[in-house]
N, CA and C of each residue as an Amber inpcrd file, in Angstrom:
protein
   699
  98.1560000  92.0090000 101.3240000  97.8000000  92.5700000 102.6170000
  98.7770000  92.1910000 103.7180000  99.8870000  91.4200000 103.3940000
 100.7950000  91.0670000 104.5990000 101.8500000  92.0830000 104.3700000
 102.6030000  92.0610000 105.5320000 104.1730000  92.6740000 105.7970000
 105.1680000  92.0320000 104.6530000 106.1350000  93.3370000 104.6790000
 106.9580000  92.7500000 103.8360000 107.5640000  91.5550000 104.1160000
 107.9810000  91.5740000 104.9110000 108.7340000  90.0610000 105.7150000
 107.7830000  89.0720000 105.5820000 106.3710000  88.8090000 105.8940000
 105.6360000  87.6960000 105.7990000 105.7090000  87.3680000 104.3230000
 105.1640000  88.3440000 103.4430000 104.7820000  88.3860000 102.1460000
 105.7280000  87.3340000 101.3190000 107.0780000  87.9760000 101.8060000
 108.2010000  87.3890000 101.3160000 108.3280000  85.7010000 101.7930000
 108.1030000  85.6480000 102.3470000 108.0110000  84.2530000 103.2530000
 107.0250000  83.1910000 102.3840000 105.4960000  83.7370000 102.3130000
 104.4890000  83.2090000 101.6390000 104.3810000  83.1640000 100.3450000
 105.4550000  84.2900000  99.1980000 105.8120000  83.7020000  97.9230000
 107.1570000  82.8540000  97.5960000 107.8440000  83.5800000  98.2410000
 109.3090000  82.6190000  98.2300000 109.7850000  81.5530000  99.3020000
 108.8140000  81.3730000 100.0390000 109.1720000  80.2480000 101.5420000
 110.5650000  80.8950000 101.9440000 110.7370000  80.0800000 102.8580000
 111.8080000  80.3650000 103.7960000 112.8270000  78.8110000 104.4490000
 113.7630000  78.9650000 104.7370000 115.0030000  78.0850000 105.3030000
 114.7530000  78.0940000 106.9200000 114.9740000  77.1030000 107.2270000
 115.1480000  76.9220000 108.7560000 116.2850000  78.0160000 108.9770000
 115.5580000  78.8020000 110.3240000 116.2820000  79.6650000 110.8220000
 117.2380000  80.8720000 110.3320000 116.2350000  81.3570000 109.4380000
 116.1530000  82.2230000 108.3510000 115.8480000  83.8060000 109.2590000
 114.9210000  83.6840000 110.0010000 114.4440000  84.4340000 111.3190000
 113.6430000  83.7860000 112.0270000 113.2360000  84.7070000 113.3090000
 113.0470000  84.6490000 114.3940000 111.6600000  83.4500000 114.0070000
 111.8610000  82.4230000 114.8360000 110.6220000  81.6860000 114.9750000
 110.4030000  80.7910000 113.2230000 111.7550000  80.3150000 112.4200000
 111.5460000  79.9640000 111.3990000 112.2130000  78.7520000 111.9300000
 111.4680000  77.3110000 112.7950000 111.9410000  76.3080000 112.9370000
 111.6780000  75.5200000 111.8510000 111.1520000  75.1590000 110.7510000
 111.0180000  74.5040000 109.7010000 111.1660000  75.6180000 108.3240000
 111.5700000  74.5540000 107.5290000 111.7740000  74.9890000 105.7810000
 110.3990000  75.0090000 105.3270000 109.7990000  76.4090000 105.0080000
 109.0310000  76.2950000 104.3150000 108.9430000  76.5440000 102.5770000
 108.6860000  75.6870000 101.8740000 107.9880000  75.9860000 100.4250000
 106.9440000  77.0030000 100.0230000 107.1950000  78.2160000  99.4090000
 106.3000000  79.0950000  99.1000000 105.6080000  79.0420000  98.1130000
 104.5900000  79.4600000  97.6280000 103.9760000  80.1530000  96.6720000
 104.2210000  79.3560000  95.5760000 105.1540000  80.2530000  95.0870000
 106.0090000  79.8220000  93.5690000 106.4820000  78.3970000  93.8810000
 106.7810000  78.1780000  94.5470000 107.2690000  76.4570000  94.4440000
 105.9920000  75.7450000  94.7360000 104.9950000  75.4980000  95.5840000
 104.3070000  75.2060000  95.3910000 103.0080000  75.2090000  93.7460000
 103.4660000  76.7130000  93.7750000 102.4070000  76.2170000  91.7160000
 103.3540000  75.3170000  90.9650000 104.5270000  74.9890000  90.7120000
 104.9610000  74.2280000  90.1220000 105.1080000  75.0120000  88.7320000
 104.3400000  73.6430000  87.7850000 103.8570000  74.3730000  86.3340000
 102.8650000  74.9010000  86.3550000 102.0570000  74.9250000  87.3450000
 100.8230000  75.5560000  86.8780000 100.6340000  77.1770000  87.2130000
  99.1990000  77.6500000  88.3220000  98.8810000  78.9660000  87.6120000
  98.8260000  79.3880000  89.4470000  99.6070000  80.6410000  89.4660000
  99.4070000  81.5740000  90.4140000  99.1150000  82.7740000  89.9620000
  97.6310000  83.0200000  91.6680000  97.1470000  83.8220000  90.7340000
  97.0350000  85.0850000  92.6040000  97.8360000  86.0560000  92.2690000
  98.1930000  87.0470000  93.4210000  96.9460000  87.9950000  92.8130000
  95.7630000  88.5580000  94.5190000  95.3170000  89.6270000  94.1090000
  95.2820000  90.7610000  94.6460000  95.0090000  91.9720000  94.4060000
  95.7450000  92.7170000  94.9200000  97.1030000  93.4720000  94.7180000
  97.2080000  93.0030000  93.8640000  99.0790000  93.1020000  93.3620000
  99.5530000  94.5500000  93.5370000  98.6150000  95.4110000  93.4010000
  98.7220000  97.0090000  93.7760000  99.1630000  97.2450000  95.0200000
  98.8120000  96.6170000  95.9830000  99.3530000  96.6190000  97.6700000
 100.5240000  96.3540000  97.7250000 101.4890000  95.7420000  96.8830000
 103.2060000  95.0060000  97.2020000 103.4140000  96.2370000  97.7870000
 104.5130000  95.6520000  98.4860000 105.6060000  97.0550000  98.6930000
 106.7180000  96.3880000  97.4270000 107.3330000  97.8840000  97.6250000
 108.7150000  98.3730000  96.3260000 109.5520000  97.1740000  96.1430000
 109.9960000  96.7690000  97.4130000 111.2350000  95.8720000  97.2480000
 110.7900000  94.3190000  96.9630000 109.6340000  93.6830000  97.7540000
 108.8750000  92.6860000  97.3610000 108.4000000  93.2220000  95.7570000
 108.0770000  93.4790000  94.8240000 107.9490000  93.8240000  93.9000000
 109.4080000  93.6030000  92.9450000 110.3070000  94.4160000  93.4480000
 111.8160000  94.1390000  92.5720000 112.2610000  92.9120000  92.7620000
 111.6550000  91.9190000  93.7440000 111.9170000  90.8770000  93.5930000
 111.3390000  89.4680000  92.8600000 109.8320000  90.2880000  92.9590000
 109.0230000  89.4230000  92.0480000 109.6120000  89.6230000  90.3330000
 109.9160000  91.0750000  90.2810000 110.4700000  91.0370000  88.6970000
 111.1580000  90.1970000  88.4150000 112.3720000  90.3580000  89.3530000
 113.5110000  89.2190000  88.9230000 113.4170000  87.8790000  88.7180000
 112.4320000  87.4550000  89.8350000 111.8530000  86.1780000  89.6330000
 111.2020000  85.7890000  87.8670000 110.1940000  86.8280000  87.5770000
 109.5240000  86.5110000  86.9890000 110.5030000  86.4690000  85.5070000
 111.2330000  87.8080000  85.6840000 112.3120000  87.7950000  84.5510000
 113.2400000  86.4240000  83.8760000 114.0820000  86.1940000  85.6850000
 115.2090000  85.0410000  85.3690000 114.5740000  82.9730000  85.4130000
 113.3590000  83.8600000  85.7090000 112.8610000  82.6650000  85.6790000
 113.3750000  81.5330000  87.1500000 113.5070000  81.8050000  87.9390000
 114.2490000  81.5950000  89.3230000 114.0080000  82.4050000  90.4260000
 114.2890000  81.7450000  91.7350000 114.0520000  82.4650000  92.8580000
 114.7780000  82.0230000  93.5890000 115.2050000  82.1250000  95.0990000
 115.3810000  81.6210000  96.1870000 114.7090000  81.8370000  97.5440000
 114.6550000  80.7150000  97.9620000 114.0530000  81.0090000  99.7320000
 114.5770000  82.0550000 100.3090000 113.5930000  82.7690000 101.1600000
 114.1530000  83.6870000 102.1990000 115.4230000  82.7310000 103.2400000
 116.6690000  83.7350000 102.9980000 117.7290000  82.5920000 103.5980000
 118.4590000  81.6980000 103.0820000 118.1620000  81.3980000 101.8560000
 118.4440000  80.1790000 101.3180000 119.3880000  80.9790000 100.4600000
 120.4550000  79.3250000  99.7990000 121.4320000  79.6540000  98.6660000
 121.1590000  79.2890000  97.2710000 120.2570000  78.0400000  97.4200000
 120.1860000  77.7420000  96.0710000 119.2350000  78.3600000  94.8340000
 119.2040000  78.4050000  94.0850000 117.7930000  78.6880000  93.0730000
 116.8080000  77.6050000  92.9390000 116.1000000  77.8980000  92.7190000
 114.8460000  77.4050000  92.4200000 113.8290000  78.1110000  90.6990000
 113.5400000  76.8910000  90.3940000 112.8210000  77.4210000  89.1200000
 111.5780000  77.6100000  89.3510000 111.4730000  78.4820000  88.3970000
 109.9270000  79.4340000  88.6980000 109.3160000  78.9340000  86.8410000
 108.4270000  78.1110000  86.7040000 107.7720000  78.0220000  85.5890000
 106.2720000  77.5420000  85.8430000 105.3530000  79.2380000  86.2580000
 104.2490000  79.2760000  86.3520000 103.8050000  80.3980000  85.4850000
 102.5600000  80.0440000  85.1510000 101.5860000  81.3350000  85.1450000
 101.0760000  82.0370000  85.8550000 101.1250000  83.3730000  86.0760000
 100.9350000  84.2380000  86.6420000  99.6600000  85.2280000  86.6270000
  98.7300000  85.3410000  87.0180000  97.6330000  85.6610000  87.0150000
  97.6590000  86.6920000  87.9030000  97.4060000  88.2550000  88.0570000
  97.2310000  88.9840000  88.9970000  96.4140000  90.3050000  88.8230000
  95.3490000  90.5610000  89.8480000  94.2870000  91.3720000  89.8730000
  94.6990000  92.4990000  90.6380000  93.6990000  94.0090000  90.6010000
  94.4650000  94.8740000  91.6830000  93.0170000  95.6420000  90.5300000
  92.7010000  96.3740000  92.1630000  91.3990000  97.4500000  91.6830000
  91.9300000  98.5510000  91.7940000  93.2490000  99.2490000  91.7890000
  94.0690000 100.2450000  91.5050000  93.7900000 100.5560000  90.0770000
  94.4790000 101.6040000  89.2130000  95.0900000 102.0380000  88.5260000
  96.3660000 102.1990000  88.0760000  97.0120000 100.9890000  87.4620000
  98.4990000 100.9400000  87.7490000  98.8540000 101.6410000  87.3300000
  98.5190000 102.2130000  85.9960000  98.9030000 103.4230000  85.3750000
  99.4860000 104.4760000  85.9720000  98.5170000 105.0020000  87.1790000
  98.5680000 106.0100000  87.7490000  99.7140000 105.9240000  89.2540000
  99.4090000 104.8740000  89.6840000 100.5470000 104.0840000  90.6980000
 101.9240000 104.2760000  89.9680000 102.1280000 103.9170000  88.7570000
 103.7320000 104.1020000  88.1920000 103.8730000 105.3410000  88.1520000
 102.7290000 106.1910000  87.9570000 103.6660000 107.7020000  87.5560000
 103.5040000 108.1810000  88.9650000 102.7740000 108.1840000  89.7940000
 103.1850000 108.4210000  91.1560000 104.2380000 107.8440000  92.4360000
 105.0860000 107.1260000  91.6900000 105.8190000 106.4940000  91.9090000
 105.6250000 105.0790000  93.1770000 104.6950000 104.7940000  93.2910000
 103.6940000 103.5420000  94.4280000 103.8360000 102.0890000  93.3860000
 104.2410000 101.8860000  91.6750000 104.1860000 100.9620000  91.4380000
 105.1120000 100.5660000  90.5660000 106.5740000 100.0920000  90.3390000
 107.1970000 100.1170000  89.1800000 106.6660000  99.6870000  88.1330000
 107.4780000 100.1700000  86.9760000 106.9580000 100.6630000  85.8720000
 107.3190000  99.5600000  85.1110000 108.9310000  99.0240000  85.1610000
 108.5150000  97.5930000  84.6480000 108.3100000  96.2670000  85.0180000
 107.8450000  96.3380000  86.1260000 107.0120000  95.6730000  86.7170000
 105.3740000  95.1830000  86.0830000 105.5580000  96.6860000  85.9870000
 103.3850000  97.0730000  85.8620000 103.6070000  96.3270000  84.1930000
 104.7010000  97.0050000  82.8580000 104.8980000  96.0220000  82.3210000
 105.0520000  94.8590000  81.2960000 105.5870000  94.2540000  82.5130000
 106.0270000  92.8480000  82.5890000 104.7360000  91.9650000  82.4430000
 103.8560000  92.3540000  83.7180000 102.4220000  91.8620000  84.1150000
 101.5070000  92.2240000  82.8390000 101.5400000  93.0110000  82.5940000
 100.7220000  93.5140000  81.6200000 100.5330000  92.7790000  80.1710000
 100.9550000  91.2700000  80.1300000 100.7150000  90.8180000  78.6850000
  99.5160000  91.0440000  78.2930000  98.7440000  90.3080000  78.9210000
  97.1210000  89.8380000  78.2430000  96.4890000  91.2070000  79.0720000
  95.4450000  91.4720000  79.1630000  94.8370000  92.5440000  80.5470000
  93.1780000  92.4610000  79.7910000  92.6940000  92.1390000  81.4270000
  91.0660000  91.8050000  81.1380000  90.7160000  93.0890000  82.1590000
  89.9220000  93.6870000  81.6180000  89.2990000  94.4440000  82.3070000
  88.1640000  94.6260000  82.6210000  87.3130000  94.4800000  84.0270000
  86.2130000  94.0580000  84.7000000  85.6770000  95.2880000  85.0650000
  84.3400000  95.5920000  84.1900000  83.5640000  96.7730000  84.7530000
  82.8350000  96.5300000  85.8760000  82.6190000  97.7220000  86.2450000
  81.8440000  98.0530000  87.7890000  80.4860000  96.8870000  87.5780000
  79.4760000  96.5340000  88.5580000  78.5480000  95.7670000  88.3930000
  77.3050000  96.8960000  87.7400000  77.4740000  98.2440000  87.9260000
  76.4650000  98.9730000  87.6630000  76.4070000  99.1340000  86.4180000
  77.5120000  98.6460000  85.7750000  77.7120000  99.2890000  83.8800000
  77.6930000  97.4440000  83.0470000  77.2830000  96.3470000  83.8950000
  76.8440000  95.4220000  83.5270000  75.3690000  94.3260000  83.9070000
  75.0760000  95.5310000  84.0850000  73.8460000  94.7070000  84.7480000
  73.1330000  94.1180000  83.9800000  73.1770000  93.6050000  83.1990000
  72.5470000  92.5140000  82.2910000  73.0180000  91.2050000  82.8450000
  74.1450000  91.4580000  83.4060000  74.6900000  89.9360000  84.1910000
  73.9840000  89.9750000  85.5220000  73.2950000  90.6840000  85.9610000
  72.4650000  90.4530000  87.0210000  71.8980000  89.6030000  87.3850000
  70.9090000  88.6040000  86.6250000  70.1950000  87.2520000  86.9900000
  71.2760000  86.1040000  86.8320000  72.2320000  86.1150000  86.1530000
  73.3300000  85.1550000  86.2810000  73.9610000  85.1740000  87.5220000
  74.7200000  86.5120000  87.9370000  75.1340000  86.2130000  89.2080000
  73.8240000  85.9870000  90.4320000  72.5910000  86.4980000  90.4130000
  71.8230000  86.4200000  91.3780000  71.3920000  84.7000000  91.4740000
  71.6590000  83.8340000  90.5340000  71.7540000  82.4740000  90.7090000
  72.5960000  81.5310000  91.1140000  73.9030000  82.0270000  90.8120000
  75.3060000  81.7010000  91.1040000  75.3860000  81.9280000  92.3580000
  74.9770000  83.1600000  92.7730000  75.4820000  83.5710000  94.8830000
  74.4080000  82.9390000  95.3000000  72.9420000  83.1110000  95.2750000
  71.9950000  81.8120000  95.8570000  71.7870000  80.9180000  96.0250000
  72.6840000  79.9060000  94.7360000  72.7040000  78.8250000  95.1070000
  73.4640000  77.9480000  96.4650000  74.6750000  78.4140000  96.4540000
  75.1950000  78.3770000  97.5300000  74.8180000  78.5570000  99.0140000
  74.0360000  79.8340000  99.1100000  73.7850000  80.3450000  99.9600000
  72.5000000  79.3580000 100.7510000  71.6930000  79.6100000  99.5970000
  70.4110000  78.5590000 100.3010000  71.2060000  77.0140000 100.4990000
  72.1630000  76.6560000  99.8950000  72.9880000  75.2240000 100.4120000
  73.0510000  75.7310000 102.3390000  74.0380000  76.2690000 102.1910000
  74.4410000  77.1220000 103.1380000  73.5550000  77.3210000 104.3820000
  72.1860000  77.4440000 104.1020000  71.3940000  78.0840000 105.2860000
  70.5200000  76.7630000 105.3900000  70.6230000  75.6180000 104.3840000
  69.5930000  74.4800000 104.8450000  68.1510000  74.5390000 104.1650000
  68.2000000  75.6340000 103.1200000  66.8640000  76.2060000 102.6220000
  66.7140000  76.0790000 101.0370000  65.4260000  76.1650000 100.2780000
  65.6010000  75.6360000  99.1720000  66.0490000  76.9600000  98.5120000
  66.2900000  76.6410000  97.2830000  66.7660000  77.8550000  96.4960000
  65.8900000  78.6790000  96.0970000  65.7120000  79.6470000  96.7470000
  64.4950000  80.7400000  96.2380000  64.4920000  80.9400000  94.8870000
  63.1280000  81.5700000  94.2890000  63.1860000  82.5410000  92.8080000
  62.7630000  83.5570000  93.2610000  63.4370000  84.2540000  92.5220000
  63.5140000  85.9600000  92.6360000  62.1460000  86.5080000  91.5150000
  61.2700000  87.4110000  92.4890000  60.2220000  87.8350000  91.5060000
  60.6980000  88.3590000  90.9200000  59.7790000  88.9330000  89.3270000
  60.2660000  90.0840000  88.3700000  60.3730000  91.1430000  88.8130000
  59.6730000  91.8330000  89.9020000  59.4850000  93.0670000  90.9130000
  60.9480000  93.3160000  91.4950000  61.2080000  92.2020000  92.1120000
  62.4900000  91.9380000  92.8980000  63.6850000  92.0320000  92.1250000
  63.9270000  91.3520000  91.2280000  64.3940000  91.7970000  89.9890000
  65.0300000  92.9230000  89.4740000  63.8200000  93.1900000  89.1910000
  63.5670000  94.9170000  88.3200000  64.2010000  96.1470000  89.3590000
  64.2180000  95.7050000  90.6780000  64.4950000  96.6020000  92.2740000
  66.2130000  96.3630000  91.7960000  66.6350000  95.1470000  91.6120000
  67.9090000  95.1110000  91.6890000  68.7580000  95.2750000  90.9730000
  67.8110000  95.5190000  89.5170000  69.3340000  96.0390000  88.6670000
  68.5080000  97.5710000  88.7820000  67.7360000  98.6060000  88.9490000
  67.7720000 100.0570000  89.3680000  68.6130000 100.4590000  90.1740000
  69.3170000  99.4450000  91.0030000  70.1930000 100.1490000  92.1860000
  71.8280000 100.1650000  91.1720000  72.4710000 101.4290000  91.9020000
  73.7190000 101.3110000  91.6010000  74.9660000 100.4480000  91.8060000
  74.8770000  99.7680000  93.1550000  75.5200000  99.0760000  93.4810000
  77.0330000  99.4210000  93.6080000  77.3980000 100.0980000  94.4790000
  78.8850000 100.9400000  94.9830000  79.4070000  99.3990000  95.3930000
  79.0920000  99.0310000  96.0460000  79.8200000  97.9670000  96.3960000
  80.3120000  96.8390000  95.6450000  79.6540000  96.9720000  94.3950000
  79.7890000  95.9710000  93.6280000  79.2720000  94.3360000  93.6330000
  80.0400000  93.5380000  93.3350000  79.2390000  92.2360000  94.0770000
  79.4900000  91.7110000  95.2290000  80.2210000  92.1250000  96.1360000
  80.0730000  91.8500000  97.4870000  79.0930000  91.7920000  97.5320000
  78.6260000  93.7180000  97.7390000  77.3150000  93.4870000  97.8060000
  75.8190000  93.3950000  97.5560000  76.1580000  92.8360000  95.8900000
  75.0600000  91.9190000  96.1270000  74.8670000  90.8110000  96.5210000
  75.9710000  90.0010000  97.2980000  76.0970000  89.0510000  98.1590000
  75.5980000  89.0510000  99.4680000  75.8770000  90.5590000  99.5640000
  75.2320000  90.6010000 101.2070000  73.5660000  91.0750000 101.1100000
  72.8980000  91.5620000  99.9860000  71.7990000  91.5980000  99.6260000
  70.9830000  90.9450000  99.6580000  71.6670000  89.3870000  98.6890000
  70.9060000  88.2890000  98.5880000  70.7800000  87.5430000  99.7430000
  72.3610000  87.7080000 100.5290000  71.9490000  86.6990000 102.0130000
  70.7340000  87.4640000 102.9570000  70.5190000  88.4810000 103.2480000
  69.9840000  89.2700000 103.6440000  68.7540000  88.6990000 103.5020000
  68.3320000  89.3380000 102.5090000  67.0580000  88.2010000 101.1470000
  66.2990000  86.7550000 101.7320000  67.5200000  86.2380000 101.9130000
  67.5840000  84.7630000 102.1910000  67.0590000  85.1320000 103.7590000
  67.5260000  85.7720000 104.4110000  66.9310000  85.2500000 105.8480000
  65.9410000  86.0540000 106.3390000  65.3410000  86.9280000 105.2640000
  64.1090000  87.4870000 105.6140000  63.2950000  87.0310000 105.1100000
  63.1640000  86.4210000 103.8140000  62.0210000  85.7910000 103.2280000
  61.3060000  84.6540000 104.0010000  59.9710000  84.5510000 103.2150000
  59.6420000  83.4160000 104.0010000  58.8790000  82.2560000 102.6770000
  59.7510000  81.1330000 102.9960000  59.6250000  80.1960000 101.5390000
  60.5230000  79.9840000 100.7690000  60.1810000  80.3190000  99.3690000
  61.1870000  79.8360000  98.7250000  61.0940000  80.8740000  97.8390000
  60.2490000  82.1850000  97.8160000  60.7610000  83.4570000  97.2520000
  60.6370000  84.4690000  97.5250000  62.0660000  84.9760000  96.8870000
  62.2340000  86.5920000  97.5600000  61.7480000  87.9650000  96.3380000
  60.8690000  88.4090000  97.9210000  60.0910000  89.7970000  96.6460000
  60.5690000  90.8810000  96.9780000  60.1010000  92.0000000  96.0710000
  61.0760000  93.1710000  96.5210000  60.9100000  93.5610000  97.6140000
  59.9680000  93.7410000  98.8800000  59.9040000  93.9100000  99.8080000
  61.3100000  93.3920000 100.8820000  61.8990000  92.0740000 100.3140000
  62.8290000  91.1750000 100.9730000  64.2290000  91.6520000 101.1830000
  64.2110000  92.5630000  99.9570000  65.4950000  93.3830000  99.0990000
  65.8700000  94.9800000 100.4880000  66.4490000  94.9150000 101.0870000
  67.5750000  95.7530000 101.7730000  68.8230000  96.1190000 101.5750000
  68.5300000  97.3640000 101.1830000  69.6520000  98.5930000 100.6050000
  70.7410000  99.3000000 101.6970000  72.0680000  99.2040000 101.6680000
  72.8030000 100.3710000 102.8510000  72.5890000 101.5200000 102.4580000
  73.0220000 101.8250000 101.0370000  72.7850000 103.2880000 100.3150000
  71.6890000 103.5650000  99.4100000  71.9930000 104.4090000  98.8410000
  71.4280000 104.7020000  97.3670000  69.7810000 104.8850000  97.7990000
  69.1980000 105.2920000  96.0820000  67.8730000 105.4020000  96.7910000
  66.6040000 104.7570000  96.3180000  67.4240000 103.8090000  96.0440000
  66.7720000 101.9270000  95.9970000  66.5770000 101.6390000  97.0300000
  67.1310000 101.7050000  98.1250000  66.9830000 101.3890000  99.3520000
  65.4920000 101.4030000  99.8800000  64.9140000 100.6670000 100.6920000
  63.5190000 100.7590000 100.8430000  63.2980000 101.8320000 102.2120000
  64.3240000 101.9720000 102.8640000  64.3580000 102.8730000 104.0600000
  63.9510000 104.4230000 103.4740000  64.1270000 104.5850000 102.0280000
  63.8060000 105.7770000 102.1080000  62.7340000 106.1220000 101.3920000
  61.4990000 105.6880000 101.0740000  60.4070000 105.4190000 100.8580000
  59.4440000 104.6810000 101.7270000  59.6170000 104.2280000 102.9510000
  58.8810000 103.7200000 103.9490000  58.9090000 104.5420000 104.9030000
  57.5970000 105.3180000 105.7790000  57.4980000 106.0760000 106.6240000
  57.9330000 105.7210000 108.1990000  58.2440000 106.3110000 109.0290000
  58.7870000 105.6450000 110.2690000  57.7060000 105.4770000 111.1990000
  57.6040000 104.4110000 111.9810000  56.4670000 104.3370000 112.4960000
  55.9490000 105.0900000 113.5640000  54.9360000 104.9790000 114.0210000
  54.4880000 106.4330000 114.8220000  54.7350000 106.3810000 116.1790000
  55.4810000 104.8800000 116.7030000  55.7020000 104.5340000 117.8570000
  56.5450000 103.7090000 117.7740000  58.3610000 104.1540000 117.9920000
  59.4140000 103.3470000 117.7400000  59.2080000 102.2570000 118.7070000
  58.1130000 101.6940000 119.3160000  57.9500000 100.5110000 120.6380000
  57.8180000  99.6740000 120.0380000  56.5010000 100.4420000 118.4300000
  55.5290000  99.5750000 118.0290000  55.6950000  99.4180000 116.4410000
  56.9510000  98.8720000 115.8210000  56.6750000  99.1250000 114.4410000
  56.0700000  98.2270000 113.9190000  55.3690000  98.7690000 112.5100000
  54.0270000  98.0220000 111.9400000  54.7200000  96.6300000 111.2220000
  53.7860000  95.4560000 111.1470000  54.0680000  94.0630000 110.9650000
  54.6770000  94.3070000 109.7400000  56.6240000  93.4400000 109.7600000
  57.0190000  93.4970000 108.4590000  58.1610000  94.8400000 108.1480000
  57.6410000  95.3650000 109.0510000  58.3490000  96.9830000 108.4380000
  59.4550000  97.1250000 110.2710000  60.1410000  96.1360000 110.8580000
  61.0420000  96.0120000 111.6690000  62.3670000  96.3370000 111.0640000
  62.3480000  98.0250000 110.8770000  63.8820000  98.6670000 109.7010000
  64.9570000  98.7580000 110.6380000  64.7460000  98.4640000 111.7650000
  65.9950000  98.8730000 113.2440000  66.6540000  97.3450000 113.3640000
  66.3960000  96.3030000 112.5160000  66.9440000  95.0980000 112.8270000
  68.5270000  95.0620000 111.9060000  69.3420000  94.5250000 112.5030000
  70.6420000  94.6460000 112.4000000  70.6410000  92.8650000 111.4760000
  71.2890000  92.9900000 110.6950000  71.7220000  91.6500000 110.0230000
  71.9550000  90.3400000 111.0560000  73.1440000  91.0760000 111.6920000
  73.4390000  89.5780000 113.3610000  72.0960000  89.1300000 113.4110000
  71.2270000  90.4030000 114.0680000  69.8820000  89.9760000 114.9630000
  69.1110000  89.2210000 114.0960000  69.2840000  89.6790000 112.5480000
  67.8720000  88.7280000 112.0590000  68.6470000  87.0520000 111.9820000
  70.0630000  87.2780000 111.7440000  70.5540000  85.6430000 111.7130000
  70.1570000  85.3550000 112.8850000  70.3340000  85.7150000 114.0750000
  70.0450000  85.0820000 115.1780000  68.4980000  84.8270000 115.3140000
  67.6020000  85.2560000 115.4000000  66.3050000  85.0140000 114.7440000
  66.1230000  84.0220000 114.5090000  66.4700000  83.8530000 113.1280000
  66.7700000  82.8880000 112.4390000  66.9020000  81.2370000 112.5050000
  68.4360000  81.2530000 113.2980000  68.8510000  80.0900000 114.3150000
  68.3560000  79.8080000 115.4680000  67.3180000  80.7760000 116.0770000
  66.8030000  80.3830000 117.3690000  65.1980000  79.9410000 116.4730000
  64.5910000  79.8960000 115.4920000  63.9370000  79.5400000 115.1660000
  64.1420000  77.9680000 114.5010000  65.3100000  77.5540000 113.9070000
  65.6490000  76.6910000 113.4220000  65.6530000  75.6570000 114.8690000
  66.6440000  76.0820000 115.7970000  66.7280000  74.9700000 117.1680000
  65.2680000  74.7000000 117.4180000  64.4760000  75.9910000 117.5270000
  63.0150000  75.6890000 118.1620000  62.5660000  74.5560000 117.0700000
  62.6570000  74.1430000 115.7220000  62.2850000  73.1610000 114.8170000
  62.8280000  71.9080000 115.1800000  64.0180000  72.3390000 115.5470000
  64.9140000  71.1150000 115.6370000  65.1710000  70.3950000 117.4470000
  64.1770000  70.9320000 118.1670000  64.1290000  70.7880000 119.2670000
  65.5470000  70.3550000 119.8900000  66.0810000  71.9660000 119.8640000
  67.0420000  72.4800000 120.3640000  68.4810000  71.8590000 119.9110000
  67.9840000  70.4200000 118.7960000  69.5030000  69.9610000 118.5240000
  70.8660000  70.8750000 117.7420000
């Protein structure tokens, strides 16, 4: 996601006064992994020429600082992700070809969350745990109802968002579990917005069913309820 010029900077470092505002030598990327494992994601975003340079690197086994004269050895592993299609990037000409590869020894390929949802209660334990760390709260259990709500949905977003699901979850519930009622959808038609009627007086919506609340507002909620516990500390 950076400029070519930064990019270049942050894998290959740079020499004092290399450009504008380069008062110190920095060590990049590759010199910093050493022997071990760099792992670039995104790799579909390079531009062309940052790319012909990573080949060479990766090829001669060497690099140099932006600016610099000497070489430097490059003996890492290389790990790199990209939700592109490189395939299709090389023949449209957006990704070289031996580049794409070079990279291409091993290749793991990660289906959508909707075509694995059997991993559903694994990750829904893995992002909660944290989260309830996170908010000061115990670690909820997820009913079977709640559950059953969350692998029916498609999930476009993938696991973001069911990250932003579960936090969601987390600061609407009350206790230590979240039921499907707790569960808030943006799309799809899992979503509970589109099976709940609107109330008959947007002044007055019925207890529980507050669908106009914005994520911020319920965190803030939230934290102004926590100070009120914590008498205001």
């Amino acid at each position: 996601g950076l400029s070519k010029e930064l990019l270049e900077s942050e894998l290959f470092g740079h020499e004092r006064g290399a450009f504008t505002n380069a008062t110190n030598t920095k060590p990049g990327l590759f010199e910093i992994a050493g022997e071990g494992t760099l792992f670039l994601d995104e790799i579909g975003e390079m531009e062309l020429t940052v790319q012909a340079r990573l080949l060479k690197s990766l090829e001669e086994k060497r690099f140099r600082r932006v600016g610099g004269t000497r070489d430097i050895r490059a003996d890492f592993r290389l790990i790199a992700a990209t939700n592109r299609d490189l395939q299709a990037e090389v023949a449209a000409g957006r990704f070289r070809g031996d580049l794409y590869y070079r990279l291409n020894v091993v290749r793991l390929h990660m289906p959508a969350l909707r075509e694995r949802l059997e991993d559903l209660p694994i990750l829904v334990h893995e992002i909660l745990r944290p989260l309830a760390k996170e908010m000061g709260r115990p670690l909820p259990k997820v009913s079977p109802r709640a559950m059953k709500k969350l692998t029916s949905y498609p999930w476009p977003g993938n696991v973001r968002e069911l990250r932003n699901v579960l936090e969601r979850a987390v600061l609407l519930s009350s206790g230590d579990r979240i039921g499907r009622a707790d569960l808030r959808f943006e799309t799809g038609s899992a979503s509970p917005c589109a099976s709940v009627s609107p109330p008959a007086s947007p002044a007055e919506p019925p207890p529980g069913h507050d669908l106009s609340l914005t994520l911020d507002e319920v965190e803030r909620r939230h934290i102004e309820a926590v100070l009120r516990d914590e008498r205001g500390h």
